[in-house]
C-alpha positions in Angstrom: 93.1 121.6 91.1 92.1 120.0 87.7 91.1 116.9 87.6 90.9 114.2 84.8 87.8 111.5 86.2 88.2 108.7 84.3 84.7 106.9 84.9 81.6 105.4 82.8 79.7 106.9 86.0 81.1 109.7 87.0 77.8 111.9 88.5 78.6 111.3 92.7 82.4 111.7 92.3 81.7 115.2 90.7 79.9 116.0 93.5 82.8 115.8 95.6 85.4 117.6 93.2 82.4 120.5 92.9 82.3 120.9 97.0 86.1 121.5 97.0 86.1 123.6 94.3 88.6 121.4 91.4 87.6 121.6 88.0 87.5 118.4 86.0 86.9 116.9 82.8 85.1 113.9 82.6 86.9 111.0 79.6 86.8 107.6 79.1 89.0 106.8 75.9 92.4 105.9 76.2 94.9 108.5 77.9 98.0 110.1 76.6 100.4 112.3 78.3 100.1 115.0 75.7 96.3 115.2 76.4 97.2 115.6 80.2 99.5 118.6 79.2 97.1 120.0 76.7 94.7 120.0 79.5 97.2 121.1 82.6 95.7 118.0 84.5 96.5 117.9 87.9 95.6 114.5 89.1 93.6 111.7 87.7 90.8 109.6 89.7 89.8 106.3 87.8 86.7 104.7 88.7 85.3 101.7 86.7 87.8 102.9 83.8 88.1 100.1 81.7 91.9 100.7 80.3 95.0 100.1 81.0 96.9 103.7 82.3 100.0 103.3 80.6 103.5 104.0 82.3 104.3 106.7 80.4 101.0 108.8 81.8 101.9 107.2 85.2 105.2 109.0 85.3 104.2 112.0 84.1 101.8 112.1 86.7 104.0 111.5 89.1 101.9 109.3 91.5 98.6 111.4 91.5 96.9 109.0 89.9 93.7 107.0 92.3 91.7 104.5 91.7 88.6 103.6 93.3 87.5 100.0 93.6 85.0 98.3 94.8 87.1 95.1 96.4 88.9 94.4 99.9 92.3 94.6 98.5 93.8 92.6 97.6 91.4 90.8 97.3 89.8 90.5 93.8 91.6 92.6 92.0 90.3 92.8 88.1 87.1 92.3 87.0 84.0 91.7 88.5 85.6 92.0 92.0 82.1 92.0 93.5 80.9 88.3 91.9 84.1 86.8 93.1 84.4 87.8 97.0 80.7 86.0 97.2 81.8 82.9 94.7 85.1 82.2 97.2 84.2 83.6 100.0 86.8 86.7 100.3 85.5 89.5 102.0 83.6 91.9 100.2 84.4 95.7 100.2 85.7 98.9 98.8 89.2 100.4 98.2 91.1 103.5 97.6 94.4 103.0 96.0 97.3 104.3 94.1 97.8 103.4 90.1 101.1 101.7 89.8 101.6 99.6 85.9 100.0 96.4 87.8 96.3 96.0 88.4 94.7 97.0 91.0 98.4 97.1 92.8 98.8 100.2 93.9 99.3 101.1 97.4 96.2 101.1 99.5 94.7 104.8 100.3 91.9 103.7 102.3 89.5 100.4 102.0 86.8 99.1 104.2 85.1 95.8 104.6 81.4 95.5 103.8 79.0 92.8 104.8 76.6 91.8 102.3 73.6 89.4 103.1 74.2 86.8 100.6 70.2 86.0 101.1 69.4 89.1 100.7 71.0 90.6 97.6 71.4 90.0 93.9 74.7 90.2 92.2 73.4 93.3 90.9 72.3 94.7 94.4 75.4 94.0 95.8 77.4 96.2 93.1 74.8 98.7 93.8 75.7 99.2 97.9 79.6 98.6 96.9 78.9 101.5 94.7 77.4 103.7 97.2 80.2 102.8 99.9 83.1 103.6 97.2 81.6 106.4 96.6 80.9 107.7 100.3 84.0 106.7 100.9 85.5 109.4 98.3 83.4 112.1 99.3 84.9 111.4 103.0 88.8 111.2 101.9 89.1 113.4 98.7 89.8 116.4 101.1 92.9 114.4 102.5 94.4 112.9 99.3 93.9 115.7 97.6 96.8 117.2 99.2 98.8 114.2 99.7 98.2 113.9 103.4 97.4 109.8 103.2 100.3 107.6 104.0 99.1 104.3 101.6 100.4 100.9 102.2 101.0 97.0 101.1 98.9 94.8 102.2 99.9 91.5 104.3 97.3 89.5 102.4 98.2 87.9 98.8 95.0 88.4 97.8 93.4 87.2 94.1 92.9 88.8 90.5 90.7 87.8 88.0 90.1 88.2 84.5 86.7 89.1 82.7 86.3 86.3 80.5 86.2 83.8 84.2 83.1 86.0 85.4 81.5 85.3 81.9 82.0 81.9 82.4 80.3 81.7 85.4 77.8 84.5 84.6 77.0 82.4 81.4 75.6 79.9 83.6 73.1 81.8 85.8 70.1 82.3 84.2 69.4 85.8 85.3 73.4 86.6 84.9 73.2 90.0 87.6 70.1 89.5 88.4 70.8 86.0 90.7 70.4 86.3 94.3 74.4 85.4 95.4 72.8 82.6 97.7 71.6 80.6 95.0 74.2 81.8 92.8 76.7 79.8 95.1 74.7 77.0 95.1 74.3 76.4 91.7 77.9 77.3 91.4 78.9 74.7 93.7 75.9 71.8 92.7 77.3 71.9 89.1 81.1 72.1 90.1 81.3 75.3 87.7 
């Protein structure tokens, strides 16, 4: 299979494409369906992909498109999903889903909830271990949705979405930005009505 990764950090997730033998090509500019037929892409795997997949790519690829992302959908779905399950208290995790012209939409592959010791970890930390998971979690299920043997679903929760320029509003205001253990993050957060 060839495979189009569409990630800033791609190094683990090759890992997994190289053990079952897919090819790939790593990109992270915008995508157009004449780029997917110049380069017989099979499927497409976005991870921390910071553009919009456009319909027209979407149809073409005829739902073999993934994302992975490091929320409990549908919980935080956007930006910064990990700095917003700690600010209000949704649970923190990682997802597999499908790419539908919404964000962060897509029918769920696979997610699982993580706990994170809010006394324990920094913003930063955090993304760090939701990393990891996501990308444990990959290496486990690529096998399966490569071959389209994962029924996805909807979930019953509404869930939240978020835009960057709210995390930089509230990242603006902690004086070590990622850095900030999430306990005191909250509690500056929530002395300062922010």
């Amino acid at each position: 299979m060839r495979v189009l990764l569409l990630s800033p950090y791609p190094d683990n997730v090759v890992e997994t494409l190289k053990k079952e033998g897919d090819s790939f090509i790593i990109y992270n500019n915008v995508i157009k369906k004449d780029y997917l037929k110049d380069k017989s892409i099979d499927f497409i795997i976005s991870y921390g992909y910071s553009h919009i997949i456009s319909k027209e790519v979407l149809n073409y690829m005829n739902n073999k498109v993934i994302n992975l992302h490091i929320s409990y959908l549908p919980f935080n779905k956007g930006s910064h999903p990990n700095l917003w399950s700690h600010i209000e208290g949704t649970p923190s995790g990682i997802s597999i889903h499908t790419v539908d012209e919404g964000i962060d939409t897509g029918e769920i592959l696979f997610r699982s909830e993580l706990k994170i010791e809010k006394e324990l970890h920094t913003f930063e930390s955090s993304y760090k271990l939701l990393r990891e998971g996501i990308e444990s979690l990959f290496a486990d299920k690529w096998k399966e949705i490569r071959v389209n043997n994962v029924k996805g679903f909807f979930p019953k929760e509404i869930g939240t979405f978020h835009y960057k320029k709210d995390s930089e509003v509230i990242l603006s205001k902690l004086d070590l930005g990622w850095k900030t253990n999430i306990s005191e993050a909250i509690k500056i957060i929530n002395d300062n009505n922010i």
